[in-house]
C-alpha positions in Angstrom: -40.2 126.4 16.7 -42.6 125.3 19.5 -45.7 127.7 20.4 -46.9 128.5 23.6 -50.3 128.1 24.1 -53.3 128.0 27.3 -54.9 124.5 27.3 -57.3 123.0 29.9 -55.7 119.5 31.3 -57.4 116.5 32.9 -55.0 116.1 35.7 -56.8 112.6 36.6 -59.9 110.6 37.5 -62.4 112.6 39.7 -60.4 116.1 39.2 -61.5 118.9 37.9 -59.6 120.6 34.2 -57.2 123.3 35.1 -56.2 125.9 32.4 -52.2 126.1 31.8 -49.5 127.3 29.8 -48.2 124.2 28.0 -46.0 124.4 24.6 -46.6 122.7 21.6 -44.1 120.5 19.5 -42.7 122.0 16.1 -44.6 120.6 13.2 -44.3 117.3 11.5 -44.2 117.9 7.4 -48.1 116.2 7.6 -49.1 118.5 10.4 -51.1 121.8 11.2 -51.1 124.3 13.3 -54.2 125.5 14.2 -55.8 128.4 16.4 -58.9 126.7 18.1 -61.9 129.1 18.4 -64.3 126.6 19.6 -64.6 123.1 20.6 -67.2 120.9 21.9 -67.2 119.1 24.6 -68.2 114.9 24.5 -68.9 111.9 26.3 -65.7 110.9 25.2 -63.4 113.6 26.7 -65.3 112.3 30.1 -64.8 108.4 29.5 -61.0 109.5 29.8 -61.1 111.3 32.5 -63.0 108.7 34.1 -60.0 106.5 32.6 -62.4 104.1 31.0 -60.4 104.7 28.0 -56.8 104.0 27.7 -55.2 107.7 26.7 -53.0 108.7 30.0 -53.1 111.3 31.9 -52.7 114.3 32.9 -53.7 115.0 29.2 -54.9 118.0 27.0 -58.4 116.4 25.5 -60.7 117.8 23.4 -61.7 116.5 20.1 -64.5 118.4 18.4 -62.1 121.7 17.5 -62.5 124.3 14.8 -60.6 127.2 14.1 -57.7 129.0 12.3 -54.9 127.6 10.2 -51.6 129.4 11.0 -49.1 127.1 10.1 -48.7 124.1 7.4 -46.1 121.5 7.4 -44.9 120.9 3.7 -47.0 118.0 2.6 -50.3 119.5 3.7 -52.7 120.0 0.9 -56.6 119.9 2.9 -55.9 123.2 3.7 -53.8 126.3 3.9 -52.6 129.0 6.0 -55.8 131.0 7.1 -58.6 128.6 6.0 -61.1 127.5 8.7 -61.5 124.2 9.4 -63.2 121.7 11.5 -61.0 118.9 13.2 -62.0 115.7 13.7 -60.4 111.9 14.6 -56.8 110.7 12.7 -56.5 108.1 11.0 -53.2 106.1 9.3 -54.0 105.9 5.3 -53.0 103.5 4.5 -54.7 100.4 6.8 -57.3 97.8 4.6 -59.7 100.4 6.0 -58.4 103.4 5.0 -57.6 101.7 1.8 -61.2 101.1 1.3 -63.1 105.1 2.7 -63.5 103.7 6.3 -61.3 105.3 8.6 -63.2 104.7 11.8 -62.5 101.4 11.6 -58.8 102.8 10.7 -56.5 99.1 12.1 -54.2 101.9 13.6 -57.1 104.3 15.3 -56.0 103.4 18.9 -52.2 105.2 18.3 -53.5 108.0 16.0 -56.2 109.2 18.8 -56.2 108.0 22.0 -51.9 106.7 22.8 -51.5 110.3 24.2 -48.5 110.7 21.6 -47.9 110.2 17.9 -48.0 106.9 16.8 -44.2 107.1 16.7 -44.0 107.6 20.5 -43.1 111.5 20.2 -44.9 113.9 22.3 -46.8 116.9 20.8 -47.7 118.9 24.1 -45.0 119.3 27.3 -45.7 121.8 30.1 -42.8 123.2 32.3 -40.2 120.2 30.0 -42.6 117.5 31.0 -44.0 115.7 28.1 -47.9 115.2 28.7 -51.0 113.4 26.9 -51.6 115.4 23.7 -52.7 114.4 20.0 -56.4 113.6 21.4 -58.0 112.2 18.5 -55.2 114.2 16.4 -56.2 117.6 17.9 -56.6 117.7 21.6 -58.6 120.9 21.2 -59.3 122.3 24.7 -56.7 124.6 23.9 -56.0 128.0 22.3 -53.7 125.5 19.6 -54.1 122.9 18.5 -51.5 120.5 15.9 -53.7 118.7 13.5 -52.9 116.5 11.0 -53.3 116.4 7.2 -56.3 113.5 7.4 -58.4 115.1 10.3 -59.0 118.3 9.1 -61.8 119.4 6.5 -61.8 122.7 4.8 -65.2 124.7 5.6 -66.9 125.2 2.2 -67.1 128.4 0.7 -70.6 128.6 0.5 -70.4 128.2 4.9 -68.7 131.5 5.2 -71.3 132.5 6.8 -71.5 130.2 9.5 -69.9 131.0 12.8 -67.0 128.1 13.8 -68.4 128.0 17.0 -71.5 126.4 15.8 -69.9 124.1 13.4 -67.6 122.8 15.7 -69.3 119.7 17.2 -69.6 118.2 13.6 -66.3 116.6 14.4 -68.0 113.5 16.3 -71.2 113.4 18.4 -73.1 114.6 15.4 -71.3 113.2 12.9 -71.7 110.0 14.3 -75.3 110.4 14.8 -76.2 111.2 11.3 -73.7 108.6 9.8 -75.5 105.9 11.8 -78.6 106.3 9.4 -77.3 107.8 6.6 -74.1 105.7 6.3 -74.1 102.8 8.6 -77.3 101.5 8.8 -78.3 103.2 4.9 -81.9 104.1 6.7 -84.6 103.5 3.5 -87.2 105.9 3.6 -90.7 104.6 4.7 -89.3 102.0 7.7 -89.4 102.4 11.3 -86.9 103.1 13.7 -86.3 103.5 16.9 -83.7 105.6 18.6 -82.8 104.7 22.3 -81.1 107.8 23.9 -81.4 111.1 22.4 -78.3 113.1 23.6 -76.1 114.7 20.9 -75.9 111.0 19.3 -79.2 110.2 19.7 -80.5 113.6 18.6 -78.9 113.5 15.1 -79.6 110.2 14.3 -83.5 112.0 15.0 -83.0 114.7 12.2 -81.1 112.2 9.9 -83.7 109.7 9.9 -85.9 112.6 8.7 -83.9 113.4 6.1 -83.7 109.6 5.0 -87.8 109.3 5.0 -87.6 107.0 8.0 -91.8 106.5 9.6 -92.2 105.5 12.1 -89.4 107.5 13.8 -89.5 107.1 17.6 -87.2 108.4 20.2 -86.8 106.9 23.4 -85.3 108.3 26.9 -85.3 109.4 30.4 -85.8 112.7 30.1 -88.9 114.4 28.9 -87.6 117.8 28.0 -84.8 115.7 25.7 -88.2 113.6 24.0 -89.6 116.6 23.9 -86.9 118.4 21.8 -86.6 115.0 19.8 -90.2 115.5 18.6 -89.5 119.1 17.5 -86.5 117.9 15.4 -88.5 114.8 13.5 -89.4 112.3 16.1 -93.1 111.2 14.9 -93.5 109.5 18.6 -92.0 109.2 21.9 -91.1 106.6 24.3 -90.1 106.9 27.6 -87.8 105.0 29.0 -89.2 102.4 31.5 -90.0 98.8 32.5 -92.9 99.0 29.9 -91.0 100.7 26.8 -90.6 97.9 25.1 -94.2 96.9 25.4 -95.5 100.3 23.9 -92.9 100.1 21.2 -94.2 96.7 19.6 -97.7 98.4 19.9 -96.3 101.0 17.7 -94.4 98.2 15.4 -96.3 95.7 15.3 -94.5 94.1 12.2 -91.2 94.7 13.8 -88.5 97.7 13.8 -86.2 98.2 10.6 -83.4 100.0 12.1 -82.7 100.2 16.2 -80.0 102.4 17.1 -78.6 102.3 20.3 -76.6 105.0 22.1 -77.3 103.7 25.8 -74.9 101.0 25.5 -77.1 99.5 28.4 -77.0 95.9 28.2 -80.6 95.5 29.4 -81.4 97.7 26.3 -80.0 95.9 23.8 -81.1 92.3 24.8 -84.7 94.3 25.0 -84.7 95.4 21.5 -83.3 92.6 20.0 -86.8 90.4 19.5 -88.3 93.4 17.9 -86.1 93.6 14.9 -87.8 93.1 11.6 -86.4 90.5 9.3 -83.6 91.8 7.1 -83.6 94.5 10.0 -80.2 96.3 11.9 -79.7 96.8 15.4 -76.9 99.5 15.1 -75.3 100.3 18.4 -72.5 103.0 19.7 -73.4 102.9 23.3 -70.6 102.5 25.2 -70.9 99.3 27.4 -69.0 98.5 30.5 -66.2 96.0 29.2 -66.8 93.1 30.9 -70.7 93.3 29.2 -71.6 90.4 26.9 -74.7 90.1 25.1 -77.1 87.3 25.1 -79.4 87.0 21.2 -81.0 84.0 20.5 -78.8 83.0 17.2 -82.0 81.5 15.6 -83.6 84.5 15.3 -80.5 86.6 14.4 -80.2 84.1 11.5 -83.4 82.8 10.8 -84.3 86.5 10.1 -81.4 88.0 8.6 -80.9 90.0 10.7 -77.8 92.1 11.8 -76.5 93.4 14.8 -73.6 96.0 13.7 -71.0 98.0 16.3 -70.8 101.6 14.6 -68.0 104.0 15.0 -67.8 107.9 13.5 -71.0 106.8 11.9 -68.5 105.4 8.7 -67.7 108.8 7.8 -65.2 109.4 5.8 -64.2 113.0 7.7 -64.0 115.4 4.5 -67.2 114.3 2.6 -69.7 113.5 4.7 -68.9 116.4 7.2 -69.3 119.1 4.1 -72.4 116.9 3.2 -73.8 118.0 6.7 -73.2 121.6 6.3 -75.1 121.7 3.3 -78.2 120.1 4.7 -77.7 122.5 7.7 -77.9 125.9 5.6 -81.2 123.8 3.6 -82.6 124.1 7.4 -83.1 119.9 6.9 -80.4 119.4 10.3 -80.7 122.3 12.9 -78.3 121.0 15.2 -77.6 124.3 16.5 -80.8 124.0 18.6 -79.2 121.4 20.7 -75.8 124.1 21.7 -75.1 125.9 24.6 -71.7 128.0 24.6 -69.5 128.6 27.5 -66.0 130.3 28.0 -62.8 128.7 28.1 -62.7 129.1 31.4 -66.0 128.1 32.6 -64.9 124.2 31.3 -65.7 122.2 34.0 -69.4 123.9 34.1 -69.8 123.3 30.3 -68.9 119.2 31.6 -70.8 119.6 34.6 -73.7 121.0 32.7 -73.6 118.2 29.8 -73.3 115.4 32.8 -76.6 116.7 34.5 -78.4 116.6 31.3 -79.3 120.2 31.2 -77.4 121.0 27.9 -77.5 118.7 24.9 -74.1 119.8 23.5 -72.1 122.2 25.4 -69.7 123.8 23.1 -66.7 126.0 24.4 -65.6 129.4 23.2 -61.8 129.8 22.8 -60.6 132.9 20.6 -62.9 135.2 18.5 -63.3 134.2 14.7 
């Protein structure tokens, strides 16, 4: 049986979300039906809108939900009616990189969250018998429902119960990824510098993760001083800003050369800029988005000659279910206060909470959707 359910749809590029009532599709045996209490709101959501990314629209985004289970199909086992659970991306199972614990790089990822459909073609959202863009990175969460899928959801621990979904629902992806850069991806050894270029959502939890790792030097760069600022209070030993002379002031700070660069700019002039001040053996980790038609220019002497690696990072190599829980646990230890970078805003007040995040005056705008 469908459900009816409010969501906020991206009717196009430029437009503004518009809450409606759309219905969503009976459940699949691997699927879930859950009721969305909060969700963040990400860059990503915006690329599509923007239509720099290939989902179509009009389309139901959204893809850092939490909430309610109400429903199982019959081979669920992460969860069960009435847990609460954070969502984040799909994946197949059963790829060479799911086979292996990496489904970011899932070989399937572009059908499983961003085709607008199922990977078998079927629609999960229509409004008024229209079929629309749904299953946004197996959720589409700006929505009081949501139908999630047996890989993508992850069981809050027991031991959270006292954590309010609202705040744990932006683990999904911006900080998720963040962390996993230097926990996971670039495996961040304590005592070596790095550098962090952009300090957003992404940018901010790579700050408290390289804390937790032991990174020093650990150095924050960026446009905005109240964001370096913030960066300091959360584990950034120094701070950069950005600027024709950045670069400069960060080989006076490294002389012997950076460990670990991670950048979340995906500015091209960034990246070429970095490059020469990578140590040897070091890793220039980057999950800036850069226009397409970017290429890079690294002198390949020095990229071999020093060992070092230059490495695209998606999800931050999490493996959803582990390293999410992992999160939460160094979150209650008071070692990743991520809440310090939320601000909540109704359902309704969406396109402020995008407005708000595209301005730069709020880190991580989270929405609030139903009551725990």
């Amino acid at each position: 049986m469908t459900t009816q359910t409010r969501a906020a749809i991206c009717p196009g590029e430029g437009k503004d979300f518009h809450i409606a009532d759309v219905q969503l599709d009976d459940l699949r045996d691997d699927e879930l039906l859950i009721r969305i209490v909060a969700t963040g709101i990400c860059h990503t959501d915006m690329a599509v809108r923007d239509q720099q990314l290939p989902t179509p629209l009009p389309a139901v985004l959204g893809h850092e939900g939490a909430g309610i289970v109400e429903k199982v199909g019959s081979a669920v086992k992460a969860a069960k009616t009435g847990d609460r659970v954070i969502i984040s991306f799909n994946s197949c199972g059963h790829c060479p990189s799911c086979n292996v614990d990496a489904p970011t790089y899932c070989y399937n990822f572009g059908p499983n969250n961003f085709s607008g459909r199922r990977p078998d073609g079927s629609a999960t959202i229509t409004r008024d018998d229209e079929e629309i863009g749904g299953n946004f990175f197996g959720q589409s969460s700006f929505a009081t429902h949501a139908i999630a899928h047996e890989r993508n959801v992850v069981k809050v621990p027991d031991s959270a119960d006292d954590l309010p979904l609202e705040r744990l629902a932006p683990l999904g992806c911006g900080l998720m990824t963040g962390a996993g850069a230097v926990l996971r991806s670039m495996e961040v050894r304590e005592g070596l510098p790095i550098a962090v270029f952009g300090v957003g959502t992404v940018g901010l939890a790579a700050i408290m993760a390289a804390r937790i790792a032991g990174a020093d030097p650990i150095i924050a760069i960026d446009m905005h001083e109240s964001r370096l600022e913030l960066a300091k209070e959360l584990g950034a030993t120094h701070t950069i800003k950005a600027g024709e002379d950045a670069m400069d002031r960060l080989e006076e700070l490294v002389p012997q050369g950076l460990a670990y660069a991670f950048d979340t700019t995906g500015v091209k002039k960034v990246i070429e800029g970095v490059f020469p001040l990578i140590a040897p053996k070091g890793i220039l980790g980057l999950v800036g988005a850069s226009p397409p038609e970017d290429m890079l220019n690294l002198n390949e002497s020095a990229l071999m000659g020093g060992g070092k690696r230059v490495i695209g990072i998606l999800g931050g190599d999490s493996d959803v279910g582990s390293f999410i829980c992992e999160l939460v646990a160094y979150h209650q230890e008071g070692k990743f206060p991520f809440e310090r970078l939320i601000k909540y805003f109704d359902f309704d007040d969406i396109n402020a909470g995008i407005e708000a995040s595209e301005s730069g005056e709020v880190v991580k705008p989270v929405l609030r959707i139903s009551a725990e």
